[in-house]
C-alpha positions as CSV (number, residue, x, y, z in Angstrom):
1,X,76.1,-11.8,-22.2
2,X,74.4,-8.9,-20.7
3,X,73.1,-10.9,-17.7
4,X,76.4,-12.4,-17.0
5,X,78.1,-9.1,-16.9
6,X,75.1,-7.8,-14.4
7,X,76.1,-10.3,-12.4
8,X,80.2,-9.9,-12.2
9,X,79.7,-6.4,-11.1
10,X,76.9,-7.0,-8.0
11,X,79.2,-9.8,-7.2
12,X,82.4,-7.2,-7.3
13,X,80.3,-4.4,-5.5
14,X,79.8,-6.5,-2.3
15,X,82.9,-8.0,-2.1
16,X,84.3,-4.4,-2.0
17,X,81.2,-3.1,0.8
18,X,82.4,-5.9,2.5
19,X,85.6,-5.7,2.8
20,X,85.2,-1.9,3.6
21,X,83.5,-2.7,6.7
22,X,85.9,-5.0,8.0
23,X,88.2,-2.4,7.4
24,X,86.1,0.2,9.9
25,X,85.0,-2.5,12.1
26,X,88.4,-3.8,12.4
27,X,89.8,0.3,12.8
28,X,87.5,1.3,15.6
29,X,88.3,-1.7,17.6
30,X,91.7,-1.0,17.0
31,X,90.8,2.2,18.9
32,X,88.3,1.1,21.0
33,X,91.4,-1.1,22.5
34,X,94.2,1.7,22.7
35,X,91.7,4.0,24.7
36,X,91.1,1.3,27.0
37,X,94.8,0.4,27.6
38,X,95.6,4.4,27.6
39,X,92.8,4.5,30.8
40,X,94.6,1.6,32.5
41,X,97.9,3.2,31.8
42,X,96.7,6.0,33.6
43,X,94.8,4.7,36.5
44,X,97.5,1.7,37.6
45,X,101.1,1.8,37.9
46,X,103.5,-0.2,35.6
47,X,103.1,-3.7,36.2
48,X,99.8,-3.3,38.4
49,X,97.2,-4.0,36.5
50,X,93.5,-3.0,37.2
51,X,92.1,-6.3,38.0
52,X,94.9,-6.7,40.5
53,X,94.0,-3.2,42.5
54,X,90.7,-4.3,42.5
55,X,91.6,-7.9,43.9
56,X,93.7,-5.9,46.7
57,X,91.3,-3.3,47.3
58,X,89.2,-4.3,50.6
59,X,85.6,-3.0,50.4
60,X,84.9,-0.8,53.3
61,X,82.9,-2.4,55.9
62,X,79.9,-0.6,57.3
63,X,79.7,0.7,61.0
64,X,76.4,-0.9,61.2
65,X,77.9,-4.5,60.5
66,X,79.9,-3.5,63.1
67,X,79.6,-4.6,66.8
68,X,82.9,-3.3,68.1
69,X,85.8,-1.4,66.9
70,X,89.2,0.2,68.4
71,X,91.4,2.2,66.5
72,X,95.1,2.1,68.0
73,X,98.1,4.0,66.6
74,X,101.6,2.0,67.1
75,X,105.1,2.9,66.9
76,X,107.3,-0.1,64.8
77,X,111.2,0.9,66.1
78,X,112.7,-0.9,62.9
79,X,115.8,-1.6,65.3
80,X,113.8,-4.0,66.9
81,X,114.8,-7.0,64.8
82,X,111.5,-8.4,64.8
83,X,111.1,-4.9,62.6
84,X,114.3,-5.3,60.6
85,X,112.8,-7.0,57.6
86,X,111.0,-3.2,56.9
87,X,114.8,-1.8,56.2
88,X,116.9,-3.8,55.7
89,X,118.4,-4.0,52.9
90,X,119.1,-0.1,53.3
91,X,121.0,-0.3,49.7
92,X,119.4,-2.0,46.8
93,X,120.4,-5.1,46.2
94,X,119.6,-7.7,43.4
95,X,116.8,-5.8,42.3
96,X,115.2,-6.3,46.2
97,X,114.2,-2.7,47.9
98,X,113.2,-1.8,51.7
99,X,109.6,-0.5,52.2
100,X,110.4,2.6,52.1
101,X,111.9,2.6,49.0
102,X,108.7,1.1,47.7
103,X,106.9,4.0,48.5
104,X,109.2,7.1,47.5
105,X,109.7,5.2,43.7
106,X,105.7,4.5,43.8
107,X,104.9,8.5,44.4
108,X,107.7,9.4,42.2
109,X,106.0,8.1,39.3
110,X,102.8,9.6,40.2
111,X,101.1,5.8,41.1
112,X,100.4,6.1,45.0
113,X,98.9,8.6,46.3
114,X,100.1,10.1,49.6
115,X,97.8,12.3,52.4
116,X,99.3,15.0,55.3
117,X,100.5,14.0,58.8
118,X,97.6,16.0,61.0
119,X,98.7,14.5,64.2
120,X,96.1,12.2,65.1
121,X,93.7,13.3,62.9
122,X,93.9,11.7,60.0
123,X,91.5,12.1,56.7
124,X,92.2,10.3,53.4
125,X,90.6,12.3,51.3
126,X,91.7,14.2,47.7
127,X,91.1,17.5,49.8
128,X,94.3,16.5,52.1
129,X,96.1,15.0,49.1
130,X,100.1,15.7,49.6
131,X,101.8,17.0,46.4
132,X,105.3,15.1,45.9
133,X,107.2,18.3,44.8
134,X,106.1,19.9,48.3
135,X,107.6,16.9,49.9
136,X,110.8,16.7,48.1
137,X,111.3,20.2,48.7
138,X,110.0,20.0,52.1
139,X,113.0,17.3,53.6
140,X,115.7,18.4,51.1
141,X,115.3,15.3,48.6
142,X,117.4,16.3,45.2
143,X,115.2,15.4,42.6
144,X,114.7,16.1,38.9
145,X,111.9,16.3,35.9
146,X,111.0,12.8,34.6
147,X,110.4,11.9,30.9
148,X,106.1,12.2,30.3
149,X,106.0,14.7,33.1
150,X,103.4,17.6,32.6
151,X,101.6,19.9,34.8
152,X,98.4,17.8,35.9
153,X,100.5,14.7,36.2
154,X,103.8,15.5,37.3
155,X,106.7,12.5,37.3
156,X,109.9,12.5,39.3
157,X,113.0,10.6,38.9
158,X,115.3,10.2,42.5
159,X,118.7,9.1,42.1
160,X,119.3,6.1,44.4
161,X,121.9,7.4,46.5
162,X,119.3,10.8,47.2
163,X,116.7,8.7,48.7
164,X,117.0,8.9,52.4
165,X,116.1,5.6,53.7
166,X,119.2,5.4,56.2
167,X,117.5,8.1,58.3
168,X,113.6,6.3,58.2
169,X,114.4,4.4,61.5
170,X,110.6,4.0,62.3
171,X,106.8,4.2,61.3
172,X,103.8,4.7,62.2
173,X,100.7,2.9,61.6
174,X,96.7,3.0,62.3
175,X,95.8,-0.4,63.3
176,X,91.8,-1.4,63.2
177,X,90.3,-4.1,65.6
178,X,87.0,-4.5,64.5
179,X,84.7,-8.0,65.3
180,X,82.0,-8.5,62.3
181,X,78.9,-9.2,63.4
182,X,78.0,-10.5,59.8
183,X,80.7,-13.4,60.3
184,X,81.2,-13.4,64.1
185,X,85.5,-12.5,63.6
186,X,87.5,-10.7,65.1
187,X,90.7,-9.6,63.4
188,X,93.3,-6.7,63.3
189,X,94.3,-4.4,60.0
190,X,96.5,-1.6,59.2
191,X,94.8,1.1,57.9
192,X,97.4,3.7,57.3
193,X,101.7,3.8,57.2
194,X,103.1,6.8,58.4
195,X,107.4,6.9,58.0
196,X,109.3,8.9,60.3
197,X,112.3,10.4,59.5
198,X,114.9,10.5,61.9
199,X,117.6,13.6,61.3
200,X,119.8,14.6,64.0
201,X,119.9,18.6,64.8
202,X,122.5,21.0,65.1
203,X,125.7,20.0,67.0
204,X,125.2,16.5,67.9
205,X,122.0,17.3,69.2
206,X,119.4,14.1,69.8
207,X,117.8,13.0,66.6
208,X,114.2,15.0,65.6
209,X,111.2,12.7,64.3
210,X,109.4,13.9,61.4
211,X,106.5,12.2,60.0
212,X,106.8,12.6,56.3
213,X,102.9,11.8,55.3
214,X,100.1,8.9,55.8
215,X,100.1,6.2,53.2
216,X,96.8,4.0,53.4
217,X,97.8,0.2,53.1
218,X,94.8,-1.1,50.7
219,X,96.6,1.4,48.2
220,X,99.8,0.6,48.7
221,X,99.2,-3.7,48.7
222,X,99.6,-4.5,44.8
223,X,103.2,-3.0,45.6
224,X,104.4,-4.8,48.1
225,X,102.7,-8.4,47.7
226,X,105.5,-9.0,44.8
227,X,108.6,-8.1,47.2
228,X,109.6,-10.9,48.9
229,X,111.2,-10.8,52.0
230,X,112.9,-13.3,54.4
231,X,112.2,-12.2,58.3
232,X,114.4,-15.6,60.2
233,X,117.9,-15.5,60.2
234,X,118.0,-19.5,60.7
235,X,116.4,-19.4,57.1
236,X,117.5,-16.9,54.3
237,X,115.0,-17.8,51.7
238,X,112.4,-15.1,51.2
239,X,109.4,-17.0,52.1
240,X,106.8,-13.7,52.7
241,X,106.0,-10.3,51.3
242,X,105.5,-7.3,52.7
243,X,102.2,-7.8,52.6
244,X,102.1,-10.9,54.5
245,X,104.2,-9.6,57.3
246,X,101.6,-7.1,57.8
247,X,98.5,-9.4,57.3
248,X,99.9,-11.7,60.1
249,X,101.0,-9.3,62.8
250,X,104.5,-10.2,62.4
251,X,105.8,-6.1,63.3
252,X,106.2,-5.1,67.1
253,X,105.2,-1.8,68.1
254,X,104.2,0.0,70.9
255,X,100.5,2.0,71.2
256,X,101.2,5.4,71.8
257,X,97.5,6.5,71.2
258,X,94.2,5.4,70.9
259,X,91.3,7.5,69.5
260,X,89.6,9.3,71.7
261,X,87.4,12.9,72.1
262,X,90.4,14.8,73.4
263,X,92.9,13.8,70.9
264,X,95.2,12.7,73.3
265,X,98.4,10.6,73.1
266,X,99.1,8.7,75.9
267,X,102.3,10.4,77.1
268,X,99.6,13.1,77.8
269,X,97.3,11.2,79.4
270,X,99.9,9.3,81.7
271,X,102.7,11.5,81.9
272,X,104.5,9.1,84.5
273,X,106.8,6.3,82.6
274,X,105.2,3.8,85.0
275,X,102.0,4.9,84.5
276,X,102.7,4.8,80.7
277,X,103.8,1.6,80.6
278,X,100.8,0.4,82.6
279,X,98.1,2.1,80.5
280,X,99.8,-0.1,77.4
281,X,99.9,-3.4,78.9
282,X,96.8,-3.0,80.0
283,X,95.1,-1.8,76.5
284,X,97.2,-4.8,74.9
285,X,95.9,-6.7,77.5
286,X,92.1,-6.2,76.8
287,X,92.8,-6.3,73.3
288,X,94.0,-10.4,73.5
289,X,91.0,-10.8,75.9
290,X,88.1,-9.5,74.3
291,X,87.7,-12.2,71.6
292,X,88.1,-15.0,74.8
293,X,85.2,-13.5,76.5
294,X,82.7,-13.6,73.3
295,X,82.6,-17.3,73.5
296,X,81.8,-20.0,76.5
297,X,84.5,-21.8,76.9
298,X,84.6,-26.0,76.0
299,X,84.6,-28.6,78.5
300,X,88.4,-28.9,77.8
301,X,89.1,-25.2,78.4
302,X,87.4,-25.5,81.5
303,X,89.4,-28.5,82.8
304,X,92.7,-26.8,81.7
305,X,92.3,-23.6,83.1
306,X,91.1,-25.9,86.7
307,X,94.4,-27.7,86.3
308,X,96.1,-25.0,85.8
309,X,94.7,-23.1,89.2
310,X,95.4,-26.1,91.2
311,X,99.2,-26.0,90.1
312,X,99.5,-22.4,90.9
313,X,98.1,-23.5,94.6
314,X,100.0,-26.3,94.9
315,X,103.3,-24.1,93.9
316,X,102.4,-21.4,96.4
317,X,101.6,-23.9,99.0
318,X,105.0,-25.2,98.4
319,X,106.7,-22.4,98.2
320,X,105.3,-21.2,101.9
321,X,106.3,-24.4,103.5
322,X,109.6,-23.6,102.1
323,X,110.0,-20.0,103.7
324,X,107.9,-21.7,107.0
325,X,111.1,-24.2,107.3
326,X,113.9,-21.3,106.6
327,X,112.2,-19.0,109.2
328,X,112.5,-22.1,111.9
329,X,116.0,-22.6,111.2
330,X,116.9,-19.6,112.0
331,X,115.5,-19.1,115.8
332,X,118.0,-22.0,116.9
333,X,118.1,-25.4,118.5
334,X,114.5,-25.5,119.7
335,X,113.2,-24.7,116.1
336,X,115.3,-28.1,115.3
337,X,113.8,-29.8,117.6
338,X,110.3,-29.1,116.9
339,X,111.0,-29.5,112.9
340,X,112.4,-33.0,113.7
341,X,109.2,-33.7,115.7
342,X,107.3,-32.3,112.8
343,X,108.7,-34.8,110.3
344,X,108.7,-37.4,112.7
345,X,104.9,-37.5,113.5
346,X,104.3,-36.9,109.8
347,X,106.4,-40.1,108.9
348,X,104.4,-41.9,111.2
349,X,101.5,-40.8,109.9
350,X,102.3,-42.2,106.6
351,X,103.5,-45.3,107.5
352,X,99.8,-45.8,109.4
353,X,97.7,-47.0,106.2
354,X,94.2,-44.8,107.0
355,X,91.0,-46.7,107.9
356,X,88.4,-46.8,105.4
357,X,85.0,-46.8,106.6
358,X,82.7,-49.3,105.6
359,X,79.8,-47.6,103.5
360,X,76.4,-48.0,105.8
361,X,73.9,-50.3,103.5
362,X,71.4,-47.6,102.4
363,X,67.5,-48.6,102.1
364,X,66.7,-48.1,98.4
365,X,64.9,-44.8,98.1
366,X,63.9,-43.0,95.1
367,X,66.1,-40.7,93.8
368,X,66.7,-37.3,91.8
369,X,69.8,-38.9,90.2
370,X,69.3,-40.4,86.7
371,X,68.9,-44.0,87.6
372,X,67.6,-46.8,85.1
373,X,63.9,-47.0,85.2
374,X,61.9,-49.8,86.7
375,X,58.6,-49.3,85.8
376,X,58.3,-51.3,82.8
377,X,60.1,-54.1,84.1
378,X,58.6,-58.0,83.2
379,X,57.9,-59.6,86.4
């Protein structure tokens, strides 16, 4: 009796140890999860998760893996229409929002991160970190105190009639061409989006251009890869992002500096319009060029680009007979005369077939030429 009763109380003892450790176990993996989830809730913005930063974020590549590089600033006029898909739709509509939009909602919430406009010289760093209150305050954008606000991490919430994408009527951007020695490719990236706000001055005065702050892109990709977009006006189905409209170079903009020791725009370089315009065909030019020249061309490159030059000759050939014939006509009777014995003779000389010469019987000799060999031969 005494055994048995032993026995039912070790057996209620560790039932109760045990279930007291799944109890803690189970507790501090409880918080072991909500402290994890409370450092992604900081570090990524609703709906961006941290794997999907990291899958976005583009390791830097080292200058040593580097064989070339050109850094080239462009100016995207978004009433191009190749550039309307970045603002149109100006108003919010079924839930869709221009890129701009994007951005201001993105910094309001404390997500993106945004870095000062130093005129050519740029540097993303936290040291040149823009606050958002200093740029609401700094272009007049009515804003007020969002819900979970506090000092270090301060949230804003923008009506959307207050944020002033009407007047964002361009951007800038730092565009990298780079050719990886590593993989042998050559390719084109945005580095950095500038917008430009476009605010007309005192008494109907031409509009001012202010560049609001830089924006770099790898940050500002897990935002703009869900917003589709539709860039064709044949088709209205939103068959890209934003993100693929930048990946594939679909923007137009025009260079209005490249890096260089003096800082220099090229308006200050080439202060002549003609001039101007020259210096950017030709940087454009040597852009397109530069991955032709890395590789020998095929056989069938060679034989098109020899077509090709003969064409050209024939049509300039043509095109002097033509002006040849109009100066004759002009000089009167006698420049008639001697066209008509012109096409005469040359009539005759087609209808007279051409001899062909008989090839001369040549001795057999040995040659350089790869001819079949004749040394083995049976006899």
């Amino acid at each position: 009796m005494m055994k048995k009763f032993l026995l039912t109380a070790i057996v209620i003892l560790t039932t109760a140890v045990c279930a007291s450790a799944q109890d803690v176990s189970s507790g501090s993996s409880v918080v072991r999860r909500s402290a994890a989830s409370d450092r992604n809730a900081k570090q990524s913005a609703p709906g961006v998760t941290q794997r999907m930063q990291a899958h976005f974020e583009e390791t830097p590549v080292n200058d040593s893996e580097l064989q070339w590089m050109r850094v080239m600033y462009r100016s995207l006029d978004l009433t191009k229409d190749a550039n309307g898909a970045l603002y149109y739709p100006d108003e919010p509509v079924d839930g869709q929002d221009n890129l701009f939009r994007i951005i201001m909602k993105r910094m309001a919430d404390g997500s993106l991160p945004a870095y000062e406009y130093l005129d050519g010289r740029e540097v993303f760093t936290d040291d040149y970190k823009v606050k958002m209150r200093d740029v609401l305050d700094r272009f007049y954008i009515i804003y007020t105190e969002a819900k979970g606000s506090t000092e270090k991490n301060p949230k804003f919430a923008i009506e959307e009639s207050d944020i002033p994408a009407s007047e964002v009527l361009s951007y800038y951007i730092v565009e990298k061409w780079e050719f990886d020695r590593r993989t042998n490719r050559m390719r084109s990236r945005v580095e950095a989006i500038c917008p430009v706000l476009h605010r007309a001055g005192d008494f109907g005065a031409e509009a001012v251009r202010y560049p609001m702050f830089w924006v770099k892109y790898d940050e500002l990709r897990p935002f703009i890869t869900t917003q589709n977009i539709f860039t064709d006006d044949d088709n209205n189905l939103a068959t890209c992002t934003y993100d693929d409209f930048f990946q594939l170079g679909l923007y137009e903009g025009d260079i209005y500096k490249t890096r260089n020791l003096k800082n220099k725009s090229l308006m200050q370089l080439h202060p002549d319009p003609d001039d101007l315009a020259h210096a950017r065909d030709s940087i454009q030019q040597r852009l397109d060029d530069y991955e032709k020249k890395l590789w020998v061309p095929s056989l069938e490159e060679l034989a098109a680009r020899r077509e090709a030059a003969e064409k050209a000759e024939a049509l300039a050939a043509g095109n002097g007979e033509e002006t040849t014939e109009v100066g004759t006509a002009a000089s009167g009777t006698n420049a008639r005369a001697t066209r008509s014995r012109r096409t005469t003779r040359s009539s005759a000389t087609k209808a007279k077939p051409a001899k062909v010469k008989k090839p001369k019987a040549t001795k057999s000799t040995p040659s350089s030429s790869a001819t079949r060999s004749v040394r083995n031969r049976r006899r």
